[in-house]
RODO-2510 file (C-alpha; in nm, 4 decimals, decimal comma):
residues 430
     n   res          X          Y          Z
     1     x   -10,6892     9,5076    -7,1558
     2     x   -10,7618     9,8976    -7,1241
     3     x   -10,5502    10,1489    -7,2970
     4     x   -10,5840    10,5243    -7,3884
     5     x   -10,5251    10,7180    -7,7270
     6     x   -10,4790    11,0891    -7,7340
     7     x   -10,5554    11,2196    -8,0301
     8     x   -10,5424    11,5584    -8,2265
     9     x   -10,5870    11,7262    -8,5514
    10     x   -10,2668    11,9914    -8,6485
    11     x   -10,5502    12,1790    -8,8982
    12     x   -10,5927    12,4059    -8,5588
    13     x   -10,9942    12,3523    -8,5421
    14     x   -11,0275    12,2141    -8,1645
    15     x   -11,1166    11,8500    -8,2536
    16     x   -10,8526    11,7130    -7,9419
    17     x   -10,9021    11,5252    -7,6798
    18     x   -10,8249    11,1677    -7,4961
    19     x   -11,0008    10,8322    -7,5201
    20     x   -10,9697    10,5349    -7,3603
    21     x   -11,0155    10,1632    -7,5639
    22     x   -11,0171     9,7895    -7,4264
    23     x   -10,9481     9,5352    -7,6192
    24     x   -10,9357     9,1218    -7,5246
    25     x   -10,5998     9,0822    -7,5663
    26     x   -10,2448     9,2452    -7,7214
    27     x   -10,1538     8,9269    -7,9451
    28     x   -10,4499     8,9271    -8,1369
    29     x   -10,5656     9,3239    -8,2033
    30     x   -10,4377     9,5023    -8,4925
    31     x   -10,3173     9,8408    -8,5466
    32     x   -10,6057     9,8336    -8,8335
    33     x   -10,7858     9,6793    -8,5333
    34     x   -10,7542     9,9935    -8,2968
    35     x   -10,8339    10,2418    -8,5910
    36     x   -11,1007    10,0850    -8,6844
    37     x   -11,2393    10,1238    -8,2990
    38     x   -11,1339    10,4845    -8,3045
    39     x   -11,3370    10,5465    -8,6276
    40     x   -11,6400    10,4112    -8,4698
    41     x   -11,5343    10,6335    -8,1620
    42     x   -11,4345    10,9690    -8,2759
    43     x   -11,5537    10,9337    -8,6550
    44     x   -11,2111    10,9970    -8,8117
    45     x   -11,1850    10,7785    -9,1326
    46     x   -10,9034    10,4872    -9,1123
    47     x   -10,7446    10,5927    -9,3956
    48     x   -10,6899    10,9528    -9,2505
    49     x   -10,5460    10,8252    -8,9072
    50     x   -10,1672    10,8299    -8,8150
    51     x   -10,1223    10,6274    -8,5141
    52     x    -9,7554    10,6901    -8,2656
    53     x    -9,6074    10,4995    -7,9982
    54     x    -9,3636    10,6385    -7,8431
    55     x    -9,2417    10,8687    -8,1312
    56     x    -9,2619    10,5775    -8,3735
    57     x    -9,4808    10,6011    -8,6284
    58     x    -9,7000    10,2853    -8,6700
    59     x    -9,6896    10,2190    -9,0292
    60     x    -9,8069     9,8009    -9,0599
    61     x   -10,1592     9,8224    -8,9721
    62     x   -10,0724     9,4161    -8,9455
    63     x    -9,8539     9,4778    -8,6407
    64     x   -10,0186     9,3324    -8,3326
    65     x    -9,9945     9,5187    -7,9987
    66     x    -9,8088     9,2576    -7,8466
    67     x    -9,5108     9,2687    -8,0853
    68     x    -9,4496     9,7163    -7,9453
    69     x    -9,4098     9,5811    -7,6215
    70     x    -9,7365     9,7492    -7,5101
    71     x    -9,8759     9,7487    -7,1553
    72     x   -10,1873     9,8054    -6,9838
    73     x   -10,2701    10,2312    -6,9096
    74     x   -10,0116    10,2869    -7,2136
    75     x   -10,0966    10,5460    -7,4364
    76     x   -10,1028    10,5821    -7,8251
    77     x   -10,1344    10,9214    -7,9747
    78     x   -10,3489    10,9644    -8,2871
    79     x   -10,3017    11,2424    -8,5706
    80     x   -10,5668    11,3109    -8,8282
    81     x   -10,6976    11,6051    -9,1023
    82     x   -11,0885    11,6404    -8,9591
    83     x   -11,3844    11,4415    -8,7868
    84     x   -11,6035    11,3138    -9,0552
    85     x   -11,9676    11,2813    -8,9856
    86     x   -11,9504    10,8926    -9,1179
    87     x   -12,2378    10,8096    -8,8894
    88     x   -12,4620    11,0357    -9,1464
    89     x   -12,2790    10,9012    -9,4426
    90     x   -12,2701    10,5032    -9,3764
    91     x   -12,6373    10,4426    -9,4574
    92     x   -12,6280    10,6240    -9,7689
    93     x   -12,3184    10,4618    -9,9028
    94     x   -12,4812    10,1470    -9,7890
    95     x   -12,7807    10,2482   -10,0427
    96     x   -12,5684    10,3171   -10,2723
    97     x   -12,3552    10,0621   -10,3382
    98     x   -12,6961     9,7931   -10,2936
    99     x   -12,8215     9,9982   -10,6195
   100     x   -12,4877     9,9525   -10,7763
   101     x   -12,4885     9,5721   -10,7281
   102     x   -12,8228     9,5352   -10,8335
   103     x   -12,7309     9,7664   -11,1944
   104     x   -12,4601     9,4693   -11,1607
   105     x   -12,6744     9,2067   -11,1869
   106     x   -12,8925     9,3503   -11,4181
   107     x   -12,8622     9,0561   -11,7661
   108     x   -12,6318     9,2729   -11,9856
   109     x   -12,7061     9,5995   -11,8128
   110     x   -13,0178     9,5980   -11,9625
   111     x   -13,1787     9,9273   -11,9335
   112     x   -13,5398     9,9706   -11,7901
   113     x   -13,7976    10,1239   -12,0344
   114     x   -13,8442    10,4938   -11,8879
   115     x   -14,2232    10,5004   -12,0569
   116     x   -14,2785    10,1697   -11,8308
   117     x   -14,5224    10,2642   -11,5370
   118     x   -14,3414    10,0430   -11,3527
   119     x   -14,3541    10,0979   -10,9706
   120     x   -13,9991     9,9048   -10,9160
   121     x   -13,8667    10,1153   -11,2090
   122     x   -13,9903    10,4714   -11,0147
   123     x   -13,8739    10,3657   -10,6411
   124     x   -13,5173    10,1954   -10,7548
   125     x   -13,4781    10,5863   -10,9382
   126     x   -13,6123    10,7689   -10,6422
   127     x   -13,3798    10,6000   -10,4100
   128     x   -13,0796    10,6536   -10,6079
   129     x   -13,1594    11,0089   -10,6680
   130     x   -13,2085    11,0994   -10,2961
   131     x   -12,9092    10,9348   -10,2278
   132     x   -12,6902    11,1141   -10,4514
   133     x   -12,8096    11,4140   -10,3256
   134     x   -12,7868    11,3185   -10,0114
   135     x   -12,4459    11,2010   -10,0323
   136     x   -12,3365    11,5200   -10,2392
   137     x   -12,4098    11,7347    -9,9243
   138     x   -12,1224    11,5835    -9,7677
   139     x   -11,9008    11,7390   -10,0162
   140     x   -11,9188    12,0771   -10,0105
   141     x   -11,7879    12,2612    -9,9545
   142     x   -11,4836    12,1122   -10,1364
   143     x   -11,2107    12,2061    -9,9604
   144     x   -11,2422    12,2537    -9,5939
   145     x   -11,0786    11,9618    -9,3951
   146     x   -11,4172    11,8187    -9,2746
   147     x   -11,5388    11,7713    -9,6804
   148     x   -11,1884    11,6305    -9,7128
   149     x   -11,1860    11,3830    -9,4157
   150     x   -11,5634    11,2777    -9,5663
   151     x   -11,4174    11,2615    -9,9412
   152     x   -11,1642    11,0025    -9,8028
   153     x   -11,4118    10,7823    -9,5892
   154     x   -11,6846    10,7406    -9,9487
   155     x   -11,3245    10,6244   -10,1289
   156     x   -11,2034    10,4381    -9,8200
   157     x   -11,5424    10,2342    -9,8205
   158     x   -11,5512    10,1824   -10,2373
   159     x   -11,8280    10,4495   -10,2550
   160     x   -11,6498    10,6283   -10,5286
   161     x   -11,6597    10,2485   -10,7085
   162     x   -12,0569    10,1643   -10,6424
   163     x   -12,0740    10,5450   -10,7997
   164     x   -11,8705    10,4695   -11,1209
   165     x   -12,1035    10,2328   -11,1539
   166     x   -12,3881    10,4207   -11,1555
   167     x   -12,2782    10,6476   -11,3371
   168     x   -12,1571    10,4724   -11,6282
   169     x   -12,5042    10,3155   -11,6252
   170     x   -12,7460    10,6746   -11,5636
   171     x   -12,4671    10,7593   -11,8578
   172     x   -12,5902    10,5132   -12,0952
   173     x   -12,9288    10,5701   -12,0431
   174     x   -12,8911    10,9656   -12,1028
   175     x   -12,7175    10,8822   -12,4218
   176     x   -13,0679    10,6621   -12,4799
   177     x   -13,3202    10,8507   -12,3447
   178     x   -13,1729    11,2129   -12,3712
   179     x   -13,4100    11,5225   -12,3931
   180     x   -13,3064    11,8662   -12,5158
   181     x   -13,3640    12,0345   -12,1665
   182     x   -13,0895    11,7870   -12,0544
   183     x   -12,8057    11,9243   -12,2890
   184     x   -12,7521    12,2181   -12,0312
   185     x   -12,5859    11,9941   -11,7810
   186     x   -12,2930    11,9137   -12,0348
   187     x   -12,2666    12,2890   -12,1621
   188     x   -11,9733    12,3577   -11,9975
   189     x   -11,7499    12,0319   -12,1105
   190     x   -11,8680    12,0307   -12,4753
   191     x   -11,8192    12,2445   -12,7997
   192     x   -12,0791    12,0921   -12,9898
   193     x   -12,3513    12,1031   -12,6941
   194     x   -12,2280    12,4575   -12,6593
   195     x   -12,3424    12,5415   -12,9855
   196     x   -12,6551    12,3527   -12,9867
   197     x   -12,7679    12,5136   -12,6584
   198     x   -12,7546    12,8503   -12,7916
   199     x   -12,9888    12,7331   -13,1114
   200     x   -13,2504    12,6528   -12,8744
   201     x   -13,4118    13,0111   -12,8258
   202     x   -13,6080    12,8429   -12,5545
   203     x   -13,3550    12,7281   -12,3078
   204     x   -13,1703    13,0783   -12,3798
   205     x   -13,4702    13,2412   -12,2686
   206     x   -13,5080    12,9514   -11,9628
   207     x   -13,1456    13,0913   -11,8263
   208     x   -13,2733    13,4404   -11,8762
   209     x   -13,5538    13,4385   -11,6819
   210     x   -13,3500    13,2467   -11,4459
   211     x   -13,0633    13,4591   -11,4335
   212     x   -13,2477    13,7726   -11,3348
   213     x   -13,3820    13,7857   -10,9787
   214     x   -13,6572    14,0180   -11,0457
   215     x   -13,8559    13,7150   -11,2384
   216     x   -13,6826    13,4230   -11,0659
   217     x   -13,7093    13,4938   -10,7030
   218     x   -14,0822    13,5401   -10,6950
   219     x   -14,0970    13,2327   -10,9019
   220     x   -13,9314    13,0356   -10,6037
   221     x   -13,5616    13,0033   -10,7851
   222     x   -13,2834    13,0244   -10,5283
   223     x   -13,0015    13,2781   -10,5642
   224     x   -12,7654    12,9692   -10,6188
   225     x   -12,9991    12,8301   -10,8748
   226     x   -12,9944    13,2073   -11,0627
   227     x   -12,5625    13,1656   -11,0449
   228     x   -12,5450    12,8432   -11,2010
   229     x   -12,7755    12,9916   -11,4901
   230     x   -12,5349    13,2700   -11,5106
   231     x   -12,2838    13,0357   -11,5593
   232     x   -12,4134    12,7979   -11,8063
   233     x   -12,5100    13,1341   -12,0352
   234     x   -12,1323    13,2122   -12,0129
   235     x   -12,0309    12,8501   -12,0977
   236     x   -12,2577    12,9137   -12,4451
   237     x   -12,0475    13,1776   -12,5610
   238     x   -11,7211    12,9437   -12,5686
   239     x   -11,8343    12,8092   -12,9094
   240     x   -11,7299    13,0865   -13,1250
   241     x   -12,0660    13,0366   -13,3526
   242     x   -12,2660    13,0524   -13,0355
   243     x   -12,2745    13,3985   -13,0239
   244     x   -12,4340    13,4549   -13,3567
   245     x   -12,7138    13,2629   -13,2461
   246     x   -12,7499    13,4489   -12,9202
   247     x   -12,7471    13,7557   -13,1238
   248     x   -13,0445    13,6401   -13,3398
   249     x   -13,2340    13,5058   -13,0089
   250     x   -13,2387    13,8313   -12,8542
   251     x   -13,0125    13,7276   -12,5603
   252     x   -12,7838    14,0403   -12,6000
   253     x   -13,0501    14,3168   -12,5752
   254     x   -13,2027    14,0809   -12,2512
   255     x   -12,8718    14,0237   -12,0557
   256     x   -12,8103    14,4154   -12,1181
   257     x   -13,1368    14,5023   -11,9652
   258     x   -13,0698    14,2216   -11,6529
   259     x   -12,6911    14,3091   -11,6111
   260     x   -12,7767    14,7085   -11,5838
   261     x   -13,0423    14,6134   -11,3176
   262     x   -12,7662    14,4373   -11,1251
   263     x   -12,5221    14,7036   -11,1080
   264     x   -12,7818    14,9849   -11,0562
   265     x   -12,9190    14,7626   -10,7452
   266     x   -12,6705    14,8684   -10,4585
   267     x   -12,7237    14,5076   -10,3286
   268     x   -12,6919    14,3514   -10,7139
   269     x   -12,4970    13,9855   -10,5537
   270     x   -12,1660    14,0416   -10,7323
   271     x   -12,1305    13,6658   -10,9139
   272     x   -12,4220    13,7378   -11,1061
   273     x   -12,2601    14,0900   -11,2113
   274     x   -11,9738    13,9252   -11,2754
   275     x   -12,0841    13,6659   -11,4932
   276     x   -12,3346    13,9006   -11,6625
   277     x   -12,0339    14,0971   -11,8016
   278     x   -11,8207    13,8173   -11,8601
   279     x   -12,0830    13,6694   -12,1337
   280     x   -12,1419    14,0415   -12,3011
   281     x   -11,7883    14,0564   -12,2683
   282     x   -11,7641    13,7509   -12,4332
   283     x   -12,0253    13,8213   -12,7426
   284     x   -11,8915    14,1877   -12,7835
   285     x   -11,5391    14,0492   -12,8651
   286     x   -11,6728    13,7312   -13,0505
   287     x   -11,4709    13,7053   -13,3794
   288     x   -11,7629    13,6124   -13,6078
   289     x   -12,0010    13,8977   -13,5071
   290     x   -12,0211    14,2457   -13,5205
   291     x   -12,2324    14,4415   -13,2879
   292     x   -12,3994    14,7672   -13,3499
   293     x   -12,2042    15,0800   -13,2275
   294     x   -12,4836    15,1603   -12,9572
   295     x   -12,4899    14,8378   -12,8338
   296     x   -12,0907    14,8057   -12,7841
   297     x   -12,1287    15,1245   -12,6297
   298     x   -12,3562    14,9752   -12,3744
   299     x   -12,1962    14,6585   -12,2904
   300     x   -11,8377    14,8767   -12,2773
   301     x   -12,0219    15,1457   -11,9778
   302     x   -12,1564    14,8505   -11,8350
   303     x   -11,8196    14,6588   -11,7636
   304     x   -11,6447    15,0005   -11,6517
   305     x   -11,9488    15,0311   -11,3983
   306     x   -11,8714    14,6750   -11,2812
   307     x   -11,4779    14,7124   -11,2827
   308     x   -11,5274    15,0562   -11,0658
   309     x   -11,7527    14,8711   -10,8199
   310     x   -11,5271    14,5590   -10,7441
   311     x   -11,2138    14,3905   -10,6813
   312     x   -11,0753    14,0896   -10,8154
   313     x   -11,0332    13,9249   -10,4623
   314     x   -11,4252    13,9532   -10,4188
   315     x   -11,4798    13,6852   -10,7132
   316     x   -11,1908    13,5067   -10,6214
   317     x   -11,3583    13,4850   -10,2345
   318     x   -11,6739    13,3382   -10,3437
   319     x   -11,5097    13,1008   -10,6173
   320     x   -11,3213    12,9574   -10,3243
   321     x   -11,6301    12,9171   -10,0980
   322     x   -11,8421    12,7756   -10,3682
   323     x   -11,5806    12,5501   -10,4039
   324     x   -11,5847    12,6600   -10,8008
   325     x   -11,3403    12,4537   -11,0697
   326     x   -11,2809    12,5965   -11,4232
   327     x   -11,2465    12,3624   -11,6492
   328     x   -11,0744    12,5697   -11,9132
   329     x   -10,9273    12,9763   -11,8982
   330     x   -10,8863    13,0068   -12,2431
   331     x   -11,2297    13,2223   -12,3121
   332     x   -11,1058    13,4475   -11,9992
   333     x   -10,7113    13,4804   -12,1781
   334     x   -10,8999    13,5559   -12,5198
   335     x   -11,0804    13,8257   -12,3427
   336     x   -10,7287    13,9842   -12,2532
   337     x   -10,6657    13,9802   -12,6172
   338     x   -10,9649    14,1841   -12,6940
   339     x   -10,7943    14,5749   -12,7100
   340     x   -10,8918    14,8363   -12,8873
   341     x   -10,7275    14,8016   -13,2651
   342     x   -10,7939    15,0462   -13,5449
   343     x   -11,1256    14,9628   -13,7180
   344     x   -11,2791    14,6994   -13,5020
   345     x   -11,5044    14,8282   -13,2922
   346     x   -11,5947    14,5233   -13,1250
   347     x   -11,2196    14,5346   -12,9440
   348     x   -11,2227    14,7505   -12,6422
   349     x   -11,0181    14,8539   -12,2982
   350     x   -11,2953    14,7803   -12,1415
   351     x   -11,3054    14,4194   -12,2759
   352     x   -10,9577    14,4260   -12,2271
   353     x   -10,9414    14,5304   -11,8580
   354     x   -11,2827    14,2855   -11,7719
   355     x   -11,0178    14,0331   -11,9109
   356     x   -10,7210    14,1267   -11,6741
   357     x   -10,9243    14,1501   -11,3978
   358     x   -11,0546    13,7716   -11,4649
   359     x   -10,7006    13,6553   -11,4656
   360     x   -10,6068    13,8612   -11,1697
   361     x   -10,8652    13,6641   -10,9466
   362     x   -10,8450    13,3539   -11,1143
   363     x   -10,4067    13,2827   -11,1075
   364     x   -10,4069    13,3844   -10,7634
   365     x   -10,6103    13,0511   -10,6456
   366     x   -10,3338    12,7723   -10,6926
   367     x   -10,5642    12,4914   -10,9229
   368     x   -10,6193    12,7640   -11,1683
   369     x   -10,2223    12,8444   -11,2033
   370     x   -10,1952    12,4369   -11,2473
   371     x   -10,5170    12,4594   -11,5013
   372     x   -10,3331    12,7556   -11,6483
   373     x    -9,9555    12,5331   -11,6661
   374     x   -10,1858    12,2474   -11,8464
   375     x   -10,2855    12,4436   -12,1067
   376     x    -9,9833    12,6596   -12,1889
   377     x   -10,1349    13,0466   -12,1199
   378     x    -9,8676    13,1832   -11,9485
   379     x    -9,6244    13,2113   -12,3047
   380     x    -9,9893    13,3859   -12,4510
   381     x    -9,9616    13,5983   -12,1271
   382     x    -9,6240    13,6945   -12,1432
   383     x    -9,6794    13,8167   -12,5248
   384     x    -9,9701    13,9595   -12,4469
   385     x    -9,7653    14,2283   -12,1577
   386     x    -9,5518    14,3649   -12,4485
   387     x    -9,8832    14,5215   -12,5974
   388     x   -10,0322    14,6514   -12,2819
   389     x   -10,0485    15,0078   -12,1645
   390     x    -9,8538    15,0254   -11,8505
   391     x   -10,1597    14,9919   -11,5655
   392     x   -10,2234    14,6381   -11,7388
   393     x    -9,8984    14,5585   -11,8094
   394     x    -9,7806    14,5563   -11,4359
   395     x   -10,1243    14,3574   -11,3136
   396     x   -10,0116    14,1042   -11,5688
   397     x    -9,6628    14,0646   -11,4792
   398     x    -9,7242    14,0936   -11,0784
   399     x    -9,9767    13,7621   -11,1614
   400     x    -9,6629    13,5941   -11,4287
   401     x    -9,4285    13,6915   -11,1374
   402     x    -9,5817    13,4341   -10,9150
   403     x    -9,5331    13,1079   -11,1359
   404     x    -9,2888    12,9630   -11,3447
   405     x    -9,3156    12,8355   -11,7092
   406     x    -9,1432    12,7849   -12,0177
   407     x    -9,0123    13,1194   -12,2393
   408     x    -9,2589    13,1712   -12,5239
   409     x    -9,1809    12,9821   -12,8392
   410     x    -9,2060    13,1608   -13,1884
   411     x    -9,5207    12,9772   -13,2562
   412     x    -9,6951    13,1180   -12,9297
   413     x    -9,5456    13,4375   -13,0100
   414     x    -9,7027    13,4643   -13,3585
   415     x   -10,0540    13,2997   -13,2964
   416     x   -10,0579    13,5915   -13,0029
   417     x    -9,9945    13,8795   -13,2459
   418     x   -10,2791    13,7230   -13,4673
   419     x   -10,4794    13,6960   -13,1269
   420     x   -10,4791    14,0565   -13,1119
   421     x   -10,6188    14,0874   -13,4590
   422     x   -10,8824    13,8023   -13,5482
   423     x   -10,9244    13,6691   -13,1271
   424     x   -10,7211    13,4204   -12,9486
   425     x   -11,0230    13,1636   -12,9888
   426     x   -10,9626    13,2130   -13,3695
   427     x   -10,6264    13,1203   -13,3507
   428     x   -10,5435    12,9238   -13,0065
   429     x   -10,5734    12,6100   -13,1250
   430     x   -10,3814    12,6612   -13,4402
***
């Protein structure tokens, strides 16, 4: 029994066509049947295919052929987000989910002994570990509907399970076996780690050298590689006694020197700028340390360079691309905070416009506006217009314009007037 299926994907990106299918006989094939042929045909995950006869949409994947009355030469028409390369993912996932069962099976979840030289120790990790990688290619970047299409096949065939589970094991043997160089993979989730980071004058220096491309490119570090050090310096300077500690390392006078390298470069990449200034930004404004005048002087021309070069739709560009999530804005909203007031010369314009820029970029991409909702900035935001000269003022409210929140309660209203004095991460979580 031959029949066709025309098939087409309303994301616009040419992946149409017509295929034809034979099955043995109507009263004994599936709908789930028929999509599971057209996965293996045209790679679109069964979870991601809407199947149509006749206008009707075929929602029992139970529903035999037989009982729609179908005939030999009819056709079905299939709808779906993306082809998925699922041919390049099945043998992974099939790797992966072996070295789940056999964590699984493992008496108590024992752990191995890392100091064992134990060959089946060393080829079970190196397995796993090209695997993940492997795997994580498939995923990025994040948001384009072929990464989608391939983030619903690993779910559809329980490769997010067989990962749980090795993560919650690799999890419990970090928590065992942890080194220091490992804390900088958790600097961006944790307080504590933030802090302890930035007391380790060694892996400050590590993300320095990283960070700028004159040392780190001949060394053989990527460009990416120097970005994600950028970012992990910035994620330091949450912890409001991190910056104290970057102060004694040296890390100001260093990211000064790197930063003004970028921006006098006329090809300085402009995430690396960006995040440069963010983290002086960040320990200029810090509300348990007080800069020298020449130094806030330096970071302040340094930010007005970068704010006279670029737009906030440039960051906002590669963010998307790179497929970047924020976990938290607050450090960016306490930023916008950071004015000029009489007799702190920490607190600048320039601070304070490096702030509104950040928000600019980051509230016009929609997960940030829901990250934004979650964590109730937009009453902060709203107080914080009434104190802005006018050019700010109107960049702010064009960005509050755009989403809808709650009116700012007396609490918010007074914890932002004390932002503007002592810092909003003095007082946010009040």
């Amino acid at each position: 029994m031959e029949f066709y299926v025309e098939y087409y994907s309303p994301e616009g990106n040419w992946e149409n066509g017509k295929t034809k299918l034979s099955v043995p006989a109507l009263n004994t094939t599936t709908i789930e049947d028929v999509k599971y042929m057209l996965q293996v045909r045209i790679q679109v995950p069964v979870c991601d295919q809407r199947l149509f006869y006749q206008g009707r949409a075929l929602t029992d994947d139970r529903m035999t052929l037989s009982r729609l009355y179908f005939r030999e030469g009819d056709t079905l028409h299939l709808q779906f987000t993306a082809v998925a390369d699922i041919q390049g993912m099945i043998e992974l996932l099939d790797v992966l989910k072996k070295c789940a069962r056999e964590i699984e099976e493992k008496p108590g979840n024992k752990l191995p002994d890392l100091n064992e030289d134990s060959p089946d120790v060393w080829q079970f990790y190196d397995r796993l570990l090209y695997t993940v990688e492997e795997l994580g290619s498939f995923f990025f970047p994040w948001k384009c509907p072929r990464t989608v299409a391939q983030r619903h096949f690993f779910v559809q065939e329980r490769g997010f399970d067989a990962f749980l589970e090795v993560f919650k094991f690799s999890r419990q043997l970090f928590l065992t076996e942890q080194q220091e160089r490992d804390l900088i993979l958790l600097v961006e989730c944790d307080s504590n780690i933030q802090e302890k980071v930035s007391n380790m004058p060694a892996v400050v220096n590590k993300l320095l050298f990283m960070i700028d491309r004159y040392q780190s490119e001949p060394a053989g570090y990527s460009l990416f590689s120097s970005q994600v050090a950028s970012n992990a310096l910035f994620y330091c300077t949450f912890n409001v006694k991190s910056a104290q500690s970057l102060v004694n390392c040296g890390a100001v006078e260093k990211l000064l020197h790197i930063t003004k390298a970028f921006l006098n470069d006329k090809d300085g990449n402009t995430p690396l700028r960006y995040y440069c200034c963010l983290s002086l930004a960040r320990m200029c404004s810090a509300p348990l340390v007080k800069l020298d005048i020449d130094t806030c002087k330096a970071i302040h021309e340094l930010i007005d360079l970068f704010l006279d070069s670029h737009v906030p739709n440039e960051i906002s560009e590669w963010e998307e691309k790179s497929s970047y999530v924020w976990m938290t804005m607050v450090p960016l909203v306490h930023l916008a905070f950071a004015g000029r007031i009489e007799n702190n010369r920490q607190r600048s314009s320039s601070t304070q416009k490096l702030g509104i820029f950040s928000l600019v970029h980051m509230l016009s991409i929609e997960e940030n506006q829901q990250l934004a909702l979650s964590e109730n900035l937009f009453p902060y935001l709203v107080c914080l217009s009434w104190h802005l000269p006018c050019d700010g003022k109107e960049k702010l409210r064009t960005v509050l314009a755009n989403n809808v929140f709650t009116p700012p309660s007396l609490k918010v209203a007074a914890k932002s007037v004390l932002a503007l004095t002592r810092g909003l991460d003095m007082v946010f979580n009040l």
